[in-house]
C-alpha positions as CSV (number, residue, x, y, z in Angstrom):
1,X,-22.2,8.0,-13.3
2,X,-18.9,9.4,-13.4
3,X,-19.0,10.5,-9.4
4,X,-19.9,6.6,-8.8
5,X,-17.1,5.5,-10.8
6,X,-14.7,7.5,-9.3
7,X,-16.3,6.4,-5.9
8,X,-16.3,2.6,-6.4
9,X,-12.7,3.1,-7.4
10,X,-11.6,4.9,-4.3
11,X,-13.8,2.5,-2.4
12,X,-11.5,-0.6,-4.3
13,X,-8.4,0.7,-4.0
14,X,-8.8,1.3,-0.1
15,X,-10.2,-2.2,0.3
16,X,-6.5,-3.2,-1.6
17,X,-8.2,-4.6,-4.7
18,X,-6.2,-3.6,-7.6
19,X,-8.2,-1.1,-10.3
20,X,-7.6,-3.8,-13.0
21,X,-10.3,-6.2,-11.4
22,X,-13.0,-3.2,-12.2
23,X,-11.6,-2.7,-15.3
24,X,-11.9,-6.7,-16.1
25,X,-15.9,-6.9,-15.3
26,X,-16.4,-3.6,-17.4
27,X,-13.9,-5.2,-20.5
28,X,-15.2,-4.4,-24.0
29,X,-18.3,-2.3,-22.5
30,X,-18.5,1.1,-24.3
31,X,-17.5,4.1,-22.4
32,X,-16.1,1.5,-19.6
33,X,-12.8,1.6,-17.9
34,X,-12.3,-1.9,-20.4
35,X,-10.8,0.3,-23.1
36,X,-8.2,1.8,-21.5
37,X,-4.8,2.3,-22.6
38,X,-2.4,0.4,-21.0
39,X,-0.5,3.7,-19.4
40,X,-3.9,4.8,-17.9
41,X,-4.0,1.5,-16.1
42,X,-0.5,1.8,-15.6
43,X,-0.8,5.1,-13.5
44,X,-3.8,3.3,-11.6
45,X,-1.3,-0.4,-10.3
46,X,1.5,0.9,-8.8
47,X,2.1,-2.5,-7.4
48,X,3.9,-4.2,-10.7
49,X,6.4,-1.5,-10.9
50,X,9.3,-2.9,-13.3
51,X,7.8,-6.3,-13.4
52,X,8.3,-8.6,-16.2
53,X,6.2,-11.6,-16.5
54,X,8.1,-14.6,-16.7
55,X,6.0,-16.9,-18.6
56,X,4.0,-17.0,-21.8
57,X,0.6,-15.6,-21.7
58,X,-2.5,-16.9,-23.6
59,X,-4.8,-14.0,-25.3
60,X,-6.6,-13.7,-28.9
61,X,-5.8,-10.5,-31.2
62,X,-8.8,-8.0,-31.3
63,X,-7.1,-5.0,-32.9
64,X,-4.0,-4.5,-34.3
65,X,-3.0,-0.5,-34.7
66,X,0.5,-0.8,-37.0
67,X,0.8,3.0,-37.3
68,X,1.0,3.6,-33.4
69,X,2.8,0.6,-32.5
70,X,-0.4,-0.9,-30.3
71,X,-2.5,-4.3,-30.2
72,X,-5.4,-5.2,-28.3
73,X,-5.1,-8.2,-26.5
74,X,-7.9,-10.5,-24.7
75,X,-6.1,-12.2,-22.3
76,X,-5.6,-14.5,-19.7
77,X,-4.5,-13.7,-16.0
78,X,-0.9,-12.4,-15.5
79,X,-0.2,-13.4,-12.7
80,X,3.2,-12.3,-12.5
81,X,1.7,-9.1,-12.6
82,X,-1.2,-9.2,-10.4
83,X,-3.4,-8.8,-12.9
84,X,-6.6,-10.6,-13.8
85,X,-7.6,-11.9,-17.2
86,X,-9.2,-8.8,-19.3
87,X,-8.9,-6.9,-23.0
88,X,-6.6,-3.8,-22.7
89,X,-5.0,-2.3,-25.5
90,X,-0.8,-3.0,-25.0
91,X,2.1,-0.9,-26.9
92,X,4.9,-2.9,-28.6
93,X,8.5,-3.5,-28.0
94,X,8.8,-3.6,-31.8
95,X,6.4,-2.7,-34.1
96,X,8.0,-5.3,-36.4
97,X,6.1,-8.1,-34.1
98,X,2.7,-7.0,-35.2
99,X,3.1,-8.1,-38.8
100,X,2.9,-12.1,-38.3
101,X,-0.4,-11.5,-36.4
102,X,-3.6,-10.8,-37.2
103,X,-6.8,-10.2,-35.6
104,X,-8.5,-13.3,-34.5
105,X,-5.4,-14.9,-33.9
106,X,-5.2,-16.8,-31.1
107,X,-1.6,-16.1,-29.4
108,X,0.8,-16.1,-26.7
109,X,3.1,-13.6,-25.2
110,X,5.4,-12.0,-23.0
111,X,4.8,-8.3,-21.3
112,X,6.6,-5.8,-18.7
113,X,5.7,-2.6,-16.9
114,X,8.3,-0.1,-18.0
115,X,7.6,3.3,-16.9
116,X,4.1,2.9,-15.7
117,X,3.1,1.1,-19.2
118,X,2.5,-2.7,-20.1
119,X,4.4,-3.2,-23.4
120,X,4.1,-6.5,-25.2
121,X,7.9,-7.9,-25.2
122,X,7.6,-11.0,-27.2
123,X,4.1,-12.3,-29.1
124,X,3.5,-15.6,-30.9
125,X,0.6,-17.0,-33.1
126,X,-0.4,-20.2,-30.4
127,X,0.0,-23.5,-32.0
């Protein structure tokens, strides 16, 4: 399995499709490249390099992670940085944004790549 993985990935990224669109169809599969961290896929896009998205992006709250500073988000596309709609786990900016949210909430926020992470900037409760 792991030989096949590593194939279809080398296979993607030649073709120019970014690793996140694997990651997508395999999102919230156990064992699946749906669960990574956001500095694993980080490592993988190379392409959104110090890229901020510029708009507000939907997602619902699957897991908040107070201790460590980390939410799961299901979200939309980001299209400011090339990325398709998936559930990836995101670090926070401030740790003082998770407290307003909970899980199940249904939200909207900002995110950047800063140094080959995603970090959630700015997060809302959608109205």
């Amino acid at each position: 399995m792991k030989q096949l993985l590593h194939l279809l990935t080398v296979l993607f990224l030649s073709c120019g499709v970014p690793f996140a669109a694997v990651a997508a169809d395999n999102a919230g599969k156990s064992g699946s490249m749906g669960n990574m961290e956001s500095g694993e896929m980080g490592k993988m896009d190379h392409g959104a390099m110090g890229q901020q998205s510029s708009s507000m992006i939907p997602g619902e709250v699957k897991k908040i992670q107070k201790d460590t500073g980390k939410i799961t988000l299901k979200h939309g596309p980001m299209k400011d940085l090339n990325m398709p709609a998936m559930t990836m786990v995101f670090r926070v900016k401030d740790p003082a944004m998770l407290s307003n949210i909970k899980v199940g909430d249904q939200v909207n926020f900002m995110a950047e790549k800063a140094n080959g992470a995603l970090v959630v900037t700015a997060i809302e409760v959608a109205k």
